[in-house]
N, C-alpha and C positions, 0 to 999 in steps of 0.2 A: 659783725652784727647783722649788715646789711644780707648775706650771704644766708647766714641762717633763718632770715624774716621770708627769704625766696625759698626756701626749703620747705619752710612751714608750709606756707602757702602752694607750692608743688605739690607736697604731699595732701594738703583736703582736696586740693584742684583732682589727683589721681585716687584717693577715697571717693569723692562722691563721683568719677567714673566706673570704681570697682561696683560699688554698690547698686547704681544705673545697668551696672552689666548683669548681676548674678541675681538680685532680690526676686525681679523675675523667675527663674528659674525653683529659688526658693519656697516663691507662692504657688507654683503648679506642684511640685513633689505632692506639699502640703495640701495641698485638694485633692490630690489622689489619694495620698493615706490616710486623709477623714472622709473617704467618699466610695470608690471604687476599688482601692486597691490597699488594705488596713496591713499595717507594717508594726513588729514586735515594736514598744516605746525606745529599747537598746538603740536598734539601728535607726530610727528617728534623731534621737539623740546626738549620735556618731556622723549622722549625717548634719545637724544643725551645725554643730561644733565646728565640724568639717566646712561649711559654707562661712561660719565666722574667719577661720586661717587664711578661706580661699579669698576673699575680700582685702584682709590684709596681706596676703602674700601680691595679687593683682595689683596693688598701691605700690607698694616696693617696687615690685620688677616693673611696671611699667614705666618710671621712675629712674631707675636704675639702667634702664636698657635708654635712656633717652641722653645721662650724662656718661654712659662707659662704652657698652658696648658699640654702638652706633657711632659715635665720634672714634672707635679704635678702627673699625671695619671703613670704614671712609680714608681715612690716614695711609691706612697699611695700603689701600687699593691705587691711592694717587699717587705712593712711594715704587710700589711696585711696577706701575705703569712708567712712571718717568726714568727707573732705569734704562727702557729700550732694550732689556735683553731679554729674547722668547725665552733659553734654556730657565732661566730665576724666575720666570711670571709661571710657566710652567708646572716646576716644581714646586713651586710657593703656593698656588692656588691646588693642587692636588694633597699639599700635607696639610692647610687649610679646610676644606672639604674633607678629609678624612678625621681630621681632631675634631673638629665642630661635631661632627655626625657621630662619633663615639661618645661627646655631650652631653646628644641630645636628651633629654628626658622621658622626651614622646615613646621613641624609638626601644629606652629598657620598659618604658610600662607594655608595648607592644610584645615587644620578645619575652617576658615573664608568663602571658597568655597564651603564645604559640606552643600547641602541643606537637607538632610534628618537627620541629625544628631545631635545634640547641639552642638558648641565647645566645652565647659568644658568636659564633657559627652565622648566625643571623643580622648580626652586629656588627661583624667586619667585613659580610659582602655589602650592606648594606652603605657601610664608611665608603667602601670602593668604590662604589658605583657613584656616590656623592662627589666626592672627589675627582673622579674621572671626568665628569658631565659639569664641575666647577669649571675644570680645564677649557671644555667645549665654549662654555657661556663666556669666560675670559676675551677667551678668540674669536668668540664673535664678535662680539662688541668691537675691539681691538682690529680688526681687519672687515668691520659693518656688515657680516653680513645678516640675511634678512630672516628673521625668526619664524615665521610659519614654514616655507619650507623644513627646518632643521625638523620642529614639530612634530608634521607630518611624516618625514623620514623617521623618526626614532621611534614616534607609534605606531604605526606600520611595522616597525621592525618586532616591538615588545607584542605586539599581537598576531605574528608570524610564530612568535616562542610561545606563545600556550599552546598549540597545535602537538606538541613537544614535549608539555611537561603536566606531573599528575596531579589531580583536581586538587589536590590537598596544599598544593601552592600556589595555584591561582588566587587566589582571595589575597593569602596574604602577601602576596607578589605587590598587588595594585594597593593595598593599606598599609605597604611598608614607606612608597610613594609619596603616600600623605603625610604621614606620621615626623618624617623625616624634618618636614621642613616646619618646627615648629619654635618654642620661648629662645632656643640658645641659639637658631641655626638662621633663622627670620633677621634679624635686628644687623645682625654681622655681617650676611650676603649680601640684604639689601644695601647697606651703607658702604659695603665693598664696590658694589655696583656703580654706586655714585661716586665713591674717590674714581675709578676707571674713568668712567664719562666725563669728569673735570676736566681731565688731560684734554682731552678734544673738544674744536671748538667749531664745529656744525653745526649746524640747526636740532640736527636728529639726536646729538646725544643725549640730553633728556629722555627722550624716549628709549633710548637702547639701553639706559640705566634699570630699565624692566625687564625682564625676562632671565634673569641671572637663576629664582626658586625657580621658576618653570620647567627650566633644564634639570637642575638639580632633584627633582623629583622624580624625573622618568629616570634616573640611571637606578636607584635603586629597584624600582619595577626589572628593569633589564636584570640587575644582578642578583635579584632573587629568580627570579625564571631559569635564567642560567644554572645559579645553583638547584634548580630545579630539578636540570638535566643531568649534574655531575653526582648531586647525593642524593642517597637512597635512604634514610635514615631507619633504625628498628622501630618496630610497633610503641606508637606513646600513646598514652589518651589524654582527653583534655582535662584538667583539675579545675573547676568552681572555687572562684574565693571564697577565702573561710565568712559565714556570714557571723557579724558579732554578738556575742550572749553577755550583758557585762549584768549584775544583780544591784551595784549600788556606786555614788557618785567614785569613790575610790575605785573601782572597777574600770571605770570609763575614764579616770585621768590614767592609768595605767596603757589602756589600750593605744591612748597617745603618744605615752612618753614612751614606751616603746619605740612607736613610728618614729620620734623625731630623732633618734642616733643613726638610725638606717640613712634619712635621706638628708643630714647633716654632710655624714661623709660622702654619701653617695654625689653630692652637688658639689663638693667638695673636689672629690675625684676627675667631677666633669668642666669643673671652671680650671682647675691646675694647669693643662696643656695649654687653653687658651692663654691664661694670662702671663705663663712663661714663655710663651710663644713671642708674645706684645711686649713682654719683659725683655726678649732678646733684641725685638727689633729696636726697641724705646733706645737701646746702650748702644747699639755698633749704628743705626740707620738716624731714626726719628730723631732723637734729644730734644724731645718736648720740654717746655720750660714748666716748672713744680710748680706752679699754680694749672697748669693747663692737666699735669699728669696727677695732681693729688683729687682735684677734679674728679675723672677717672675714678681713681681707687675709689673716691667715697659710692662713684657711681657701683662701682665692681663691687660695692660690703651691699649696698641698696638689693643690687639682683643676686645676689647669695642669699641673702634673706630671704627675701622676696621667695623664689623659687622654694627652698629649705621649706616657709610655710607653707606656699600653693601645694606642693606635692604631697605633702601630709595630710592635708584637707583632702586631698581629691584620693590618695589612694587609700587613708586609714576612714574618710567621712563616706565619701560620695560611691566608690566601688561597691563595696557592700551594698547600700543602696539602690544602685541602678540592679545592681543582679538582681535583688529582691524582687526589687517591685517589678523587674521584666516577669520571672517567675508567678506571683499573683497576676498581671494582666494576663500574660499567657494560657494560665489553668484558669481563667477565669469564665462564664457561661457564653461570654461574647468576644473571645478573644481577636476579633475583626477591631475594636476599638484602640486596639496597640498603633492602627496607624493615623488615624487623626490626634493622639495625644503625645505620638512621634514627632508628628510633624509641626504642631503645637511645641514641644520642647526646642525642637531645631534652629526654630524660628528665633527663639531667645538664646538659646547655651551657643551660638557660634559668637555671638558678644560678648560672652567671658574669657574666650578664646585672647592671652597673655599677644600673641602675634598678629591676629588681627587687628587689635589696636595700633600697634608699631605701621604694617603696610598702610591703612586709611591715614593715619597723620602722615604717610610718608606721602602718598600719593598725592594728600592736598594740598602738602609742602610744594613738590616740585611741579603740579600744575598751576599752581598762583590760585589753588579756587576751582581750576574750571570742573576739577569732578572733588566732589565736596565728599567728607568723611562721610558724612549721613547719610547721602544719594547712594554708596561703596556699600556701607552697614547695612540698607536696606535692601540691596542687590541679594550681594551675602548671602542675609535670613533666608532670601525664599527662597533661593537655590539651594539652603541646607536643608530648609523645610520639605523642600519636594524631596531630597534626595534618603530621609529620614524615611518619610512616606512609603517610599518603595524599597529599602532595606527593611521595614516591617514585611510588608508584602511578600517578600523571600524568605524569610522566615517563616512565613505562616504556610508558603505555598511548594518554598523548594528549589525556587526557578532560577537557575546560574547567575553568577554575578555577570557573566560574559553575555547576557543577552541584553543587557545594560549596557555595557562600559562599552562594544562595539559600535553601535548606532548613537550614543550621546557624544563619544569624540570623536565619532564621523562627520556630526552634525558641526559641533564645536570647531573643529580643523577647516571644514566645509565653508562658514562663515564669516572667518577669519581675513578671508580676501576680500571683503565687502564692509571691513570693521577698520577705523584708524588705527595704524601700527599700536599705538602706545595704549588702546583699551584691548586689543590680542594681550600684549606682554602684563598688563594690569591683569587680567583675567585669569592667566596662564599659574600668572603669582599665586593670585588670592586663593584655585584651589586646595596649593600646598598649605596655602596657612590658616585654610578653616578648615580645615583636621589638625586639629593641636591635643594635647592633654584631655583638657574636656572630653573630647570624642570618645579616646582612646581610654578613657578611665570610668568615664559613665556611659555614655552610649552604647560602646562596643560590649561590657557586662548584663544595659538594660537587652540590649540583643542578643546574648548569650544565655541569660537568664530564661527571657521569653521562649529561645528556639529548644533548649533543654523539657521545658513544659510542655510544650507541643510534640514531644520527641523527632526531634529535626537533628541533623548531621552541622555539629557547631562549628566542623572548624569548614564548610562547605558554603552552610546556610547563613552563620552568625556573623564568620570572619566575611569584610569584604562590603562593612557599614563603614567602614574607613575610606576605601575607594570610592564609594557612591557621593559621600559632602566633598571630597575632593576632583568631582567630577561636575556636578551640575553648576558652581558658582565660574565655570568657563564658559558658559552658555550665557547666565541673567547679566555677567560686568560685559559680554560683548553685545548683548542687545541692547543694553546702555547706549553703549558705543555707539550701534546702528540708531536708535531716539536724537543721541545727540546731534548726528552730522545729520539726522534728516532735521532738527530743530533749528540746525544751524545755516542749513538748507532754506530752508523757510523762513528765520528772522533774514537773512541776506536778500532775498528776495521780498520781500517788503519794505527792505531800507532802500530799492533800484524801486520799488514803484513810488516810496512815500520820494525818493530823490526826482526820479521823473515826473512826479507830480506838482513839484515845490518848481521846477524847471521851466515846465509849459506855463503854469499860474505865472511866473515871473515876466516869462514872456510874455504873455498874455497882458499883464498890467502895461510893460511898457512898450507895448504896441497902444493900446488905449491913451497913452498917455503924449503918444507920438500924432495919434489921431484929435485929442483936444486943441494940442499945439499950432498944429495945422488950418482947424477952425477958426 
């Protein structure tokens, strides 16, 4: 009874976070299509519906990723560690890394958009290079070594391969990056990260419990570039989601239940490996006791759900939508205004983001406080906001995602020596995980949509809003960084003057008092 009165109560605790994340985003659509940018009633409609599921699917999986997922990825990471043997950590964090990534959600709504590319094709370099760059992060941690270096080595490397490979995968090179690390990929690493760091008992493994997505993001960069080099693929062009025409309310429950058998199974398909995975390890390794493991499962029904409705909402509600209304801003008298309402959206939709929630509680978990969820969420925003700002801008204008992405994480790498280890590896994180779904299912559309209107080159101009949110929030968490130790700089040096000042006044009295005495 007790169990279920904490359920309840979980669940409004995680409703009215969904609701605090999206309603925003809700009331701006809705100014626009009574205001500047009038949208057919159909895809209003499809679009509300769509924010109603996304609300409760956000309730679930957040939910759900707090009692399953996260407690499996912590277990598996401290089991595998205490073995002691490199060949099983090895191979275990590469078929790890590769089942998660095939998962992922982010990553098929990604590959369904790329015209130049096959999904499958796309899916499994993408799995690789996850997996391979798990392995990297494993070993760091596991032998300390120090994360800016690796960093800067691997992007250096990844932007030595564009020199090499043609425009048409650039873009989605760097927003395969993002995408990657998103609801199923987030929650598992990070808690993998922290079974690893349990094992060791330094000062530093706290902090080296971060950087585990950091890694995991640039490999897929790397192994799309790659494929960049090896395949040539035939003439494709890009296909616009179908926008919805429905005439009457039966119409529009149709449009739904449609969607919900697709990503029923589809969630279905991507949870199976994981939990047979955890299934294997639970029998021959773990033997969790059945309150600890039913636990789990209820968490594991929570984030099937959970997900099952978010993805319906966002690809049967919200897609259609964002394409839309890119399209009217775009043909519209002033299509300069795509980027303060860009960046306006940014500001709020990276808070709906299912993994953003997961890394901020994570983080404020294992600093006791000192970097608070809110201080993380506010960073976040504005480095999505800016970064929305000038993904409009390229669209409107044309101008390479590469005149971006080389001087932001030159700066970003650049500053990192100057930043405490553990807001680098927070940083590094947070880009992968504020490119989630959201981006990838309305943003990437509302920029697709826009660049189509303006007659811009989509998969050049449009693709490569993915890269941009998952680039600037490594810049706002480590200037964080750089506020705090100067703040901390500063309270410390005022507790040595208020100290030396309480010191001499002491003295000071019982000298006087030494001098009464004497009289």
């Amino acid at each position: 009874m007790r169990t279920k009165i904490i359920l309840r109560e979980k669940l409004m605790e995680k409703l009215h976070e969904a609701l605090t994340a999206v309603l925003p985003i809700i009331v701006i659509v809705l100014l626009l299509c009574f205001s500047v940018a009038p949208i057919a009633p159909s895809i209003l409609l499809c679009f509300l519906i769509g924010a109603v599921l996304l609300v409760l699917g956000m309730m679930f999986f957040t939910l759900g990723a707090e009692l399953s997922m996260s407690p499996m990825g912590e277990k598996v990471g401290t089991c595998m560690t205490r073995s002691k043997k490199l060949t099983l950590i090895v191979s275990l964090s590469f078929l790890l890394g590769f089942i998660i990534t095939v998962s992922e959600p982010d990553l098929q709504v990604l590959a369904g958009q790329v015209p130049s590319i096959p999904g499958g094709i796309l899916i499994a370099a993408v799995a690789c290079g996850v997996g391979l760059f798990l392995v990297i992060a494993l070993l760091r941690m596991l032998f300390r070594i120090p994360l800016p270096p690796l960093l800067i080595f691997f992007y250096i490397l990844a932007f030595i391969l564009t020199f090499f490979v043609p425009d048409d995968f650039l873009s989605v090179a760097f927003d395969s990056g993002g995408v990657t690390t998103g609801p199923m990929t987030v929650p598992f690493i990070m808690a993998l990260g922290v079974g690893v760091s349990a094992i060791r008992n330094d000062r530093h493994a706290a902090d080296d419990s971060f950087g585990l997505v950091a890694l995991c993001s640039i490999g897929p960069i790397i192994s799309v570039l790659i494929l960049g080099m090896i395949y040539h693929p035939a003439g494709s062009s890009y296909v616009p989601p179908v926008i919805p025409s429905v005439e009457d309310s039966v119409a529009l429950w149709a449009l739904f239940h449609q969607g919900f058998p697709t990503y029923i199974a589809e969630i279905a398909v991507s949870l199976f490996p994981i939990v047979l995975f955890f299934g294997l390890f639970q029998a021959f390794v773990l033997k969790l006791s059945k309150r600890t493991l039913s636990k789990m499962i209820v968490g594991l029904v929570y984030t099937y759900v959970g997900l099952v409705l978010f993805m319906t909402g966002v690809n049967v509600g919200f897609m259609p939508a964002g394409n839309y209304l890119g399209q009217m801003l775009g043909s519209s008298s002033h299509p300069w205004i795509l980027i303060p309402i860009a960046m306006v959206m940014g500001f709020f939709i990276v808070k709906a983001e299912p993994a953003v929630y997961v890394l901020n509680k994570q983080v404020e978990q294992i600093t006791d406080g000192a970097i608070s969820a809110k201080s993380m969420g506010t960073c976040l925003s504005v480095g999505v906001a800016v970064s929305l700002g000038i993904a409009m801008l390229r669209v409107l204008t044309g101008i390479s995602v590469m005149w971006f992405l080389i001087p932001g994480y030159a700066f970003a790498l650049g500053i990192s020596f100057f930043v405490p280890k553990l807001y680098t590896a927070i940083a590094f994180d947070s880009g992968g995980v504020a490119s989630g779904p959201m981006t990838a299912a309305f943003l990437l559309p509302l920029s697709q949509g826009a660049c189509g209107a303006v007659s811009g080159n989509i998969v050049t101009d449009a693709f490569g809003i993915v890269a941009m949110v998952a680039m600037t929030p490594l810049i706002t968490i480590q200037l964080l960084g750089i506020l705090s130790r100067y703040r901390s700089a500063a309270g410390s040096k005022r507790r040595r003057t208020v100290t030396l000042t309480t010191e001499l006044a002491t003295a000071a009295m019982a000298e006087s008092e030494d001098l009464i005495i004497e009289l």
